[in-house]
Backbone as a ProteinNet text record, in pm:
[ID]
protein_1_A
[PRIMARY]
XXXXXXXXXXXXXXXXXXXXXXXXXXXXXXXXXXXXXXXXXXXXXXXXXXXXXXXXXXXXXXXXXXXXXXXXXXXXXXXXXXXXXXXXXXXXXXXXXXXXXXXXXXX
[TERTIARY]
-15603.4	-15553.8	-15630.3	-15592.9	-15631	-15700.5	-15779.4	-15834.7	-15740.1	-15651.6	-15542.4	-15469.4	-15421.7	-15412.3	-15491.4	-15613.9	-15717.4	-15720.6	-15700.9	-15732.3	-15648.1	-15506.8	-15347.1	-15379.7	-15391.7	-15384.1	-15527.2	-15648.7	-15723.8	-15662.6	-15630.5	-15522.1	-15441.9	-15366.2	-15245.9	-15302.3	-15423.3	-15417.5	-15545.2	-15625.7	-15678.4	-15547.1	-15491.1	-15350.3	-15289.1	-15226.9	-15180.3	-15278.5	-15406.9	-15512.1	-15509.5	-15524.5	-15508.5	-15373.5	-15295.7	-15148.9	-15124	-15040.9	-15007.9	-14891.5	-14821.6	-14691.8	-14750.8	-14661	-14683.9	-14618.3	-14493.6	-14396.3	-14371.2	-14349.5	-14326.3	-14229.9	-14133.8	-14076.7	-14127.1	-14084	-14135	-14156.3	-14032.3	-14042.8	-14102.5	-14115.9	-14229.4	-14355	-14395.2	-14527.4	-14554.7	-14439.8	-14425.9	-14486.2	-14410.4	-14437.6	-14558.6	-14621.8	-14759.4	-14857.6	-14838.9	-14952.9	-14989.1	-14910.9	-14911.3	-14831.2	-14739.1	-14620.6	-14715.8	-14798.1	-14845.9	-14723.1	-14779.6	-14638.8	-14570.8	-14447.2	-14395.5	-14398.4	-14432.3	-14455.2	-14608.8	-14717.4	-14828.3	-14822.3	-14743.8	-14737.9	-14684	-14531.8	-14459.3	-14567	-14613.5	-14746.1	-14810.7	-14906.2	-14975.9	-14935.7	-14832.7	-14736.6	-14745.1	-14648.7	-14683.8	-14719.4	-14841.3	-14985.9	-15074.8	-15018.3	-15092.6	-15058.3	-14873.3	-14799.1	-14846.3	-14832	-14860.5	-15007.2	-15065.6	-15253.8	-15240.1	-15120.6	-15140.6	-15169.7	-15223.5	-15348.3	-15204	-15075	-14974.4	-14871.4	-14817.1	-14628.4	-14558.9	-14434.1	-14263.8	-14216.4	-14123.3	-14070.7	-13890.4	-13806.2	-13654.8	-13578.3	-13515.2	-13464.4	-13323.7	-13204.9	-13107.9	-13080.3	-12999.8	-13012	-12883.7	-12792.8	-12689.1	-12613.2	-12487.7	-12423.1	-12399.2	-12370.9	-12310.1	-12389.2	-12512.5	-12633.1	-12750.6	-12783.6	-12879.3	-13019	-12959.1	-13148	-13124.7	-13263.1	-13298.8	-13244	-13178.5	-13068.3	-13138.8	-13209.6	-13268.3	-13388.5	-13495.6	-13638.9	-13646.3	-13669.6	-13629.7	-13791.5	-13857.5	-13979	-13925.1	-13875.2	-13820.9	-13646.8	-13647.8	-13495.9	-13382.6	-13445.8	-13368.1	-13334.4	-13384.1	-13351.2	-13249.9	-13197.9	-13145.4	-13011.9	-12897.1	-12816	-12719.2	-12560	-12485	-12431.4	-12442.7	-12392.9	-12447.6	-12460.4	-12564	-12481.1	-12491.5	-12474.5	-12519.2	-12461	-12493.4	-12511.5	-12589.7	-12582.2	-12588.9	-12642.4	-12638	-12503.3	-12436.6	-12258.3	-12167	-12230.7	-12103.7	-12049.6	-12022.9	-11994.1	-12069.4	-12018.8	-12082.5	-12032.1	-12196	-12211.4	-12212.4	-12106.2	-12184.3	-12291	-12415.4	-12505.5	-12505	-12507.6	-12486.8	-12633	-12675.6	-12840.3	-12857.3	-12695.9	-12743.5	-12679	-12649.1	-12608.8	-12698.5	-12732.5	-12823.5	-12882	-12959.5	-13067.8	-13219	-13348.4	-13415	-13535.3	-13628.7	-13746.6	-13827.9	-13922.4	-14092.6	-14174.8	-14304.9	-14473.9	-14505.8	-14570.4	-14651.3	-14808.1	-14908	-15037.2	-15042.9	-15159.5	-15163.7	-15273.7	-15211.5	-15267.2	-15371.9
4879.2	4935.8	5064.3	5195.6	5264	5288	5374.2	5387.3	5402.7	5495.7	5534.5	5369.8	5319.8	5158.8	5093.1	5048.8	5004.2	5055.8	5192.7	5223.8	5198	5189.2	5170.1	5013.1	4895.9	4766.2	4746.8	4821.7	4791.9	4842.1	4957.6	5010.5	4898.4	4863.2	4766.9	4650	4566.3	4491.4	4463.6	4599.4	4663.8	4663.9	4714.6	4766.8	4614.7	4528.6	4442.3	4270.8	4327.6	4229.8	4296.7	4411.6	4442.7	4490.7	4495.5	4496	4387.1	4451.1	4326.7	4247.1	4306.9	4255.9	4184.2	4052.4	3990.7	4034.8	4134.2	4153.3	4293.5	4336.1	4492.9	4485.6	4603.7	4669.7	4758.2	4737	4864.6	4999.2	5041.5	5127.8	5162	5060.7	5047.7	5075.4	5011.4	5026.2	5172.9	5236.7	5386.9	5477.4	5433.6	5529	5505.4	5357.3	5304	5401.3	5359	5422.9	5598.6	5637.1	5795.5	5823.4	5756.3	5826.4	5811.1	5737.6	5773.5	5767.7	5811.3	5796.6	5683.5	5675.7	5493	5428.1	5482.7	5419.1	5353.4	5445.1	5403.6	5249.3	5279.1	5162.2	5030.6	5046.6	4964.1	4858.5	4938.8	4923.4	4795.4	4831.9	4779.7	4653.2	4659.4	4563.1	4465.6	4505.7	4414.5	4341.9	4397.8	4371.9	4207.4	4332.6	4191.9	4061.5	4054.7	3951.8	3850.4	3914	3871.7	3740.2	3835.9	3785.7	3674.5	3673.9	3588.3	3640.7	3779.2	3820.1	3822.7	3866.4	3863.4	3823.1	3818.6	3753.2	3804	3828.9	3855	3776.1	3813.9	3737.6	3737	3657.8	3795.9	3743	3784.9	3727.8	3788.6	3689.5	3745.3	3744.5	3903.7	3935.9	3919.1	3898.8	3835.9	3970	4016.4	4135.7	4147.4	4042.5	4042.2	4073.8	4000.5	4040.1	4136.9	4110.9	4206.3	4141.2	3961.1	3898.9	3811.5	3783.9	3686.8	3587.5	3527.3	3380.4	3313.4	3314.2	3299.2	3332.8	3291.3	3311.2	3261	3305.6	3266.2	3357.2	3255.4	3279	3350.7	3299.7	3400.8	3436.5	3506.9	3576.9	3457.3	3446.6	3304.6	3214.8	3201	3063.8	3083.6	3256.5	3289.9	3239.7	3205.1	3118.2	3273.9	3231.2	3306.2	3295	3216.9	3187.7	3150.8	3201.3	3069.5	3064.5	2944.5	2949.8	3038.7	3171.3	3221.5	3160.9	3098.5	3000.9	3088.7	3248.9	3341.3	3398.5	3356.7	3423.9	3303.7	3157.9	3057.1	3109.1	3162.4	3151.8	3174.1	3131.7	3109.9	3260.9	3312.2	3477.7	3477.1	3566.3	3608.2	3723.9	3695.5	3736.4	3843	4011.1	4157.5	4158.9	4160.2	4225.1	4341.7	4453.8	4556.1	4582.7	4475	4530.7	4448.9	4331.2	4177.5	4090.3	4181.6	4098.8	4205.5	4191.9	4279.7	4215	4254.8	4248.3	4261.4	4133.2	4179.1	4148.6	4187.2	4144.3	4105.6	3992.6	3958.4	3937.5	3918.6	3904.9	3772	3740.9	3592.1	3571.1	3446.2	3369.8	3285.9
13958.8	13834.6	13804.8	13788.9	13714.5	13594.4	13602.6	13452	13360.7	13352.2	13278.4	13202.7	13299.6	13296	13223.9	13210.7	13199.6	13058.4	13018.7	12858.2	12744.3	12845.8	12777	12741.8	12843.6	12814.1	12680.9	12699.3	12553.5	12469.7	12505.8	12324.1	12274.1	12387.6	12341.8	12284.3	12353.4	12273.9	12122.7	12123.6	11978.2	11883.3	11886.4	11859.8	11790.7	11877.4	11845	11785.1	11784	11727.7	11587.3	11571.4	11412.3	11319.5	11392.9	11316	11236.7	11133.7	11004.9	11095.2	11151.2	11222.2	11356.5	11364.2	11477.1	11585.4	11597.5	11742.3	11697.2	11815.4	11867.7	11985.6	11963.4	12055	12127.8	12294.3	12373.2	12276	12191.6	12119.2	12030.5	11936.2	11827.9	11891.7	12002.5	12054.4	12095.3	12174.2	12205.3	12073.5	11988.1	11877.6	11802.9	11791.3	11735.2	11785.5	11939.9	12030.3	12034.2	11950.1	12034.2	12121.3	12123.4	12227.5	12414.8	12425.3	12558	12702.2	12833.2	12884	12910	12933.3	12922.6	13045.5	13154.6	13295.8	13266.6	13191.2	13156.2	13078.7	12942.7	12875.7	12902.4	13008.2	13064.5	13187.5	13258.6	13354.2	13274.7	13167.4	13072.8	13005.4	12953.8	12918.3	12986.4	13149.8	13236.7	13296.1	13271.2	13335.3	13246.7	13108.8	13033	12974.9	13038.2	12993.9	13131.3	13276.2	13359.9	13325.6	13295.5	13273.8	13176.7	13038.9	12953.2	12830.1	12859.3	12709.1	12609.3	12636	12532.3	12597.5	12475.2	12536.4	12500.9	12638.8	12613.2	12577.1	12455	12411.2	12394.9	12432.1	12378.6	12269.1	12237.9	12080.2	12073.7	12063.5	12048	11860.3	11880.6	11741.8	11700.3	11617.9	11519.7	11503.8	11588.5	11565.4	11433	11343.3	11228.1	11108.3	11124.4	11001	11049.3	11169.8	11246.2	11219.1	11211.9	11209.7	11328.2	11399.7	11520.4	11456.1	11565.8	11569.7	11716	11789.7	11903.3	11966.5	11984.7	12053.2	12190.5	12321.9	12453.8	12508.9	12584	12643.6	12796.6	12828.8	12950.9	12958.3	13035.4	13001.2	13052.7	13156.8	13260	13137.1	13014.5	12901.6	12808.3	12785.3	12716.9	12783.1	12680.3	12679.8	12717.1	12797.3	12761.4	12635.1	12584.9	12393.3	12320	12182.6	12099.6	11919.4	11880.6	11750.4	11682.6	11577.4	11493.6	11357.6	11318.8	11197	11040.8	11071.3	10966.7	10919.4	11045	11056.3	11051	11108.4	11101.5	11212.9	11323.5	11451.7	11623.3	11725	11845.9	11868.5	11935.3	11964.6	12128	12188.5	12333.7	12316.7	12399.8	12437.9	12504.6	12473.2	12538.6	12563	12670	12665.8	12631.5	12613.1	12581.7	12439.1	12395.8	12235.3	12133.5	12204.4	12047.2	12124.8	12269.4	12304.3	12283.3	12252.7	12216.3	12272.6	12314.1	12416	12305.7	12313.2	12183.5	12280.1	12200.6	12286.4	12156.5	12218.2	12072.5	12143.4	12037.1	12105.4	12088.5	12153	12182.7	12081.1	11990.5	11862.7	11901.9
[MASK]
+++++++++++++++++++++++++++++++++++++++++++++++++++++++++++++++++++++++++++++++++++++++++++++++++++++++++++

């Protein structure tokens, strides 16, 4: 691992030990951090979900209200469908329209 590496994964998880918020988006984190580069941060990420120090998490989000209806530890668990119970109907699952990628730090 790189130094570069090495300074991104302490940021990240300084960063996510003192945030009021428990979950972040790649993006959120992009913009938390200083914008550093995203091969750097993605790297980092990686690195430290791998290790344990935090977790991916994915969450399908509710086209209709725009709140988590679903928490899935790996992607493989995410359902092609799930009850929307905020909407009263069964949602298909777009990974690219109401599935959303978090890190959370480890509690």
């Amino acid at each position: 691992m790189s130094s570069a590496e090495d300074r991104m994964e302490k940021k990240i998880l300084t960063f996510l030990a003192n945030s009021p918020r428990r979950e972040y988006s790649f993006e959120s984190l992009y913009s938390n951090l200083q914008r550093p580069p995203p091969t750097t941060l993605a790297a980092g990420l990686a690195h430290l979900t791998t290790t344990g120090k935090i977790r991916r998490l994915y969450r399908v989000i509710s086209p209709d209200t725009g709140i988590g209806i679903g928490d899935f530890q790996s992607i493989f668990d995410v359902p092609d469908n799930i009850y929307d119970d905020t909407s009263g109907h069964v949602v298909t699952v777009d990974p690219e329209k109401n599935l959303k990628i978090l890190y959370r730090g480890e509690e």
